[in-house]
N, C-alpha and C positions, 0 to 999 in steps of 0.2 A: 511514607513510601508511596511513590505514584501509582496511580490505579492504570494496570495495562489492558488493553482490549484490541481485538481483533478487526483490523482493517478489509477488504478490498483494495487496493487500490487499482483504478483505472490509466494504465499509459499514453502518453499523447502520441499521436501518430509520429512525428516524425523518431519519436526512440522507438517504436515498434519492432523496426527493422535490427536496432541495437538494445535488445533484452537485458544483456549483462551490463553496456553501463546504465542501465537504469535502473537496476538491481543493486548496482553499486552507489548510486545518487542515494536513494532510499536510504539503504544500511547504513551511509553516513549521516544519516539525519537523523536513526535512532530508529527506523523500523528492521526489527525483527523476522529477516522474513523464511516464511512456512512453506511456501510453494511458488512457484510458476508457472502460470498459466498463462504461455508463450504465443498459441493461436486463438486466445482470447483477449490479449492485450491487458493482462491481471496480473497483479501479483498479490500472494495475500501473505497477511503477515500481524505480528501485534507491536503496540507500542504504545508509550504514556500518552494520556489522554493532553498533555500540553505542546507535543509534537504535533499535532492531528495540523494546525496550523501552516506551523513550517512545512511539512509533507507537501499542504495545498499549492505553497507558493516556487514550488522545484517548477524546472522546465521541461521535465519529464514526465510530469503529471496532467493527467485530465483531472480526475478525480477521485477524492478518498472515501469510501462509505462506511459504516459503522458494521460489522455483521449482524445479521438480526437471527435471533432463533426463534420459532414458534414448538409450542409443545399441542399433542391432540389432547381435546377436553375429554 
């Protein structure tokens, strides 16, 4: 079974203005997604770490980040 993990993704400016289809570009490439963050240009979401790839190379995308958690010592 593929190991899923939580994205950022960053939108490219020109889908900015068109949130939903880039929300829909995503979901057909296999991100799951969790939220929109509309006036941040984000969407976050999770998906198998072998999509992370294809994700990058949409025309909708700026960029995909891994989320990171930190815990206090």
């Amino acid at each position: 079974m593929a190991s899923h993990h939580t994205f950022i993704v960053t939108i490219s400016e020109t889908y900015i203005s068109n949130m939903p289809a880039a929300v829909t570009q995503l979901e057909s490439h296999g991100l799951e997604v969790q939220q929109v963050l509309g006036m941040l240009g984000q969407v976050i979401g999770q998906a198998p770490d072998e999509r992370v790839k294809e994700l990058k190379n949409l025309d909708c995308v700026k960029s995909v980040d891994s989320e990171r958690r930190y815990k206090a010592l």
